[in-house]
Structure formats: C-alpha cells, structure tokens
N, C-alpha and C positions, 0 to 999 in steps of 0.2 A: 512574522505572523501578526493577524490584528490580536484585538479582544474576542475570545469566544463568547458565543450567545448560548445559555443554558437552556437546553429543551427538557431537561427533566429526568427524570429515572426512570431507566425499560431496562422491564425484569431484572430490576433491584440496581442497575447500576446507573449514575449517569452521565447523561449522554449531553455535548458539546459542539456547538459546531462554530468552525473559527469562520469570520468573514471574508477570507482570501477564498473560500470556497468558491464563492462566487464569481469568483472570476470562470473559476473553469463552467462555471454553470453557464455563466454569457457567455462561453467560447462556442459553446454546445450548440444554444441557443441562436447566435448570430450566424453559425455555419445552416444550423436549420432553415432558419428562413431565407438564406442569398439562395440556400440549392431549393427548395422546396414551400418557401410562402409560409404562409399564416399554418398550415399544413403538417408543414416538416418544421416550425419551431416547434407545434405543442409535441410532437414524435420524439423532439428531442429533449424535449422537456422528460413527456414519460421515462425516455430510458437514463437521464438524468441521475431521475429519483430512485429510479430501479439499482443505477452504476452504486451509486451513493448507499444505499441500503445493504450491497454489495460488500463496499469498502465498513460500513459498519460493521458486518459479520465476518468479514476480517480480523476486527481491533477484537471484536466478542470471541474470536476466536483463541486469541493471546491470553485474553480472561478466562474462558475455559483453561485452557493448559495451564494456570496459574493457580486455580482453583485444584488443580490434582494435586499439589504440595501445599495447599492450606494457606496459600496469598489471596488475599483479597485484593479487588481493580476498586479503583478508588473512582475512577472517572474514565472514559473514553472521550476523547477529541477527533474531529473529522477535518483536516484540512488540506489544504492545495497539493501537497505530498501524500497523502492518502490518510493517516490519521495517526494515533497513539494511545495508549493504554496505560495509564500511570495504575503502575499498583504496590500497595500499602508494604509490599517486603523486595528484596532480592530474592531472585532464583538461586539456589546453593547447588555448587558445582556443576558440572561439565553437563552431564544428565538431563538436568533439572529448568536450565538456559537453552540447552537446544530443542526438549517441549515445547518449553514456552513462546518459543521466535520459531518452530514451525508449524505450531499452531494457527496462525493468522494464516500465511500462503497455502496450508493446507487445508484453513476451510473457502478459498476461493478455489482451489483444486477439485474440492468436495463438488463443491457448486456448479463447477464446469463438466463433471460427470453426471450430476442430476439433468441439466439441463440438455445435455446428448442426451442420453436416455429418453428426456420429454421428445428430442425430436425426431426420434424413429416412431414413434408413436404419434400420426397427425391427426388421428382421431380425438387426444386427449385437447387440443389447440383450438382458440376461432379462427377463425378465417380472415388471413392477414395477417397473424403474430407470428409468423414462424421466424422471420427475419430481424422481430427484436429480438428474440430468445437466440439465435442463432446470433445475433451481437454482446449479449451479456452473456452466453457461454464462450467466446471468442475472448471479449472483456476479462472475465474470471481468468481464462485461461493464464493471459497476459500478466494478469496481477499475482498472480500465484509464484508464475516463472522465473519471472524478474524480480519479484521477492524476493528468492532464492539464492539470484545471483552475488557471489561472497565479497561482498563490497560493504562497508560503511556508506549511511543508515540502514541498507538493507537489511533483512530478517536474514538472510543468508551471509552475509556479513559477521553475523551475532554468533551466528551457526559453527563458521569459521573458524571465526575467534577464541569459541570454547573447544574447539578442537585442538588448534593450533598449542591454547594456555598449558596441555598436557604435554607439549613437547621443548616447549620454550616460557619464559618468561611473558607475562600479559604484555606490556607496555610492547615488546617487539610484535608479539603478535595483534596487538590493537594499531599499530603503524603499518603492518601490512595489509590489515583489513581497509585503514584510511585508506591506504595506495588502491586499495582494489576498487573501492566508491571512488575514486578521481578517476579511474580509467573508464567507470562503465558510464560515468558522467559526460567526460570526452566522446566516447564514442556517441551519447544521446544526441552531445550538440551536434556533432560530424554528421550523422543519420540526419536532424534537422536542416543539416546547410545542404545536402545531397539532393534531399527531398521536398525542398525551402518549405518545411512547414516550423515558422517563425512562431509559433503559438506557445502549443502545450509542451512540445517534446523539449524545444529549446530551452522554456522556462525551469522546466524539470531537471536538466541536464545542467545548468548553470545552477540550481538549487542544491544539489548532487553533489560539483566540485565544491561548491561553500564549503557545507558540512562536513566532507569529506578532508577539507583542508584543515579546519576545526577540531578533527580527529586526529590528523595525522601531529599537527601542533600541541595536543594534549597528550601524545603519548612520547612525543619526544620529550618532554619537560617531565617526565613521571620518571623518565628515564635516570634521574638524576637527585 
C-alpha cells in the first residue's frame, strides 16, 4: 500500500484514503471510456464515487459494531482491497469479534436491500438512474457476500476464526482461516484466467494469496 492522503473527520472519525485506490478508479475510468466515450468515463466516474462511499460505510460499519462494547475507531482507511478500521481496543471474546467483523458486510447487505426496495419504486428515480442504482445494489451485494466468505483477510474469515477459537486452540484455527483466504484467492485468480479479466479480480486474488500466506506463516510460528 502507498501513503494514505488524510481527508479529515466525518462524523467524528477520520477518514483515509490510500493512493492504490486509484488505480481501481482508472480501471473504472479507462473501461468507461473504450466502451462509451467521454460519456461513459464521467458514468463511471459517478458510480466510482458512489462504489467508494459504499466501501466507506462498510469500514463505518465495523465502527458502529465497535462502538456497542465501548472501542473507539481511531481512523478508517479506503484502499485497493476495500479498506480497514483501526480501532483504539480489541474486541473481547468470541461475541464481541464476530459483531464487529459482521458489521462492515452487513452494512453493505443493508444497502443492497435499500436499494431493491428504491427499485420497485420508479417513481422515486429520474429518468435514467435506474441501472446505476441497480449496479451499486449488485455492488453491495457482492461486497457483502464475499466478505463473508471464511477466509483470511476476509470479515468472514474473522467470523470463523472466533468460532473455531471455542473449539480448538487460536493459532490452528487462525491457520485454517489462512488456508481458507489462499483458496478463495486461487479461485479469484482461476475465475480471472477463465474470463481473462487481467484487471481487478486477478489483482485482488494474487493480493488474497499474499496475505493469506502471511497468516498462515504467523500462525504456524505462534504455534511454538
């Protein structure tokens, strides 16, 4: 990750955004314009910023849930993996962790049912939005699910973890959570060589196994 650029505090907390971001904002950006011109970059621009505000109230969401056991978020970051929420305490036990890590997926969950809801209703819409809103509820959706999914870094990963810690020793269960992120990593890049989109999924999916090896490496040496 670069240096993050401080945007400041909203609604008391603040907010980060790392410069790798950008990348995925020209991926956005440059597919806008090959398919649709001057036109369909600024399109993709909006729904950029819309994705990204998204991914914000995601990390704000890990804050809330943090906020029900009296942790403070010291700072939120937004980057090329979707972002993070450092906050001023640990979650204590099992409980308390799995709030907290399904808070973020579950306010993009939130979100994806707000925005059904906006679209049975075309009266509430102008004319012509139906199909961003039907891409950031798609969006959400995505971001939510795959959260979920019990892999290291994912929020479902964390979820895992604290389940697992009840039945076994952390360090084995933080090695199986690593194993679970190297697999759903593989399968990202696999879905990108299928579908040759050499972009974002492959990028994500090779970021995936890193970390995911990172874990698995840190829990075998705890081990001992």
């Amino acid at each position: 990750m670069g240096t993050p650029v401080n945007l400041g505090k909203i609604f008391g907390v603040n907010v980060r955004i790392d410069i790798s971001l950008f990348l995925v904002a020209a991926i956005f950006l440059l597919n806008g314009l090959q398919f649709g011109g001057l036109q369909g970059m600024l399109t993709e621009a909006t729904f950029v910023v819309l994705l990204f505000f998204c991914v914000y109230l995601h990390e704000m969401g890990h804050a809330f849930g943090a906020s029900l056991f009296r942790i403070r978020t010291l700072d939120v970051t937004l980057t090329f993996f979707g972002g993070y929420a450092r906050l001023a305490g640990v979650p204590r036990g099992s409980l308390q962790e799995i709030v907290v890590a399904f808070a973020g997926p579950g306010a993009n969950l939130l979100i994806a049912g707000v925005l059904y809801l906006w679209l049975q209703n075309p009266s509430t819409m102008f004319v012509g939005d139906g199909f961003m809103i039907w891409r950031l509820m798609v969006a959400n959706l995505i971001l939510g699910v795959f959260n979920l999914l019990p892999g290291y870094p994912l929020d479902g990963g964390t979820i895992a973890r604290s389940v697992l810690t009840n039945f076994m020793p952390r360090p084995r269960a933080r090695l199986i959570v690593g194993y679970g992120g190297g697999v759903v990593g593989f399968g990202l890049v696999a879905y990108a060589l299928q579908t040759r989109d050499f972009s974002l999924t492959m990028l994500l999916g090779f970021y995936l196994i890193y970390l995911a090896s990172l874990e698995i490496q840190a829990a075998r040496s705890s081990r001992f």
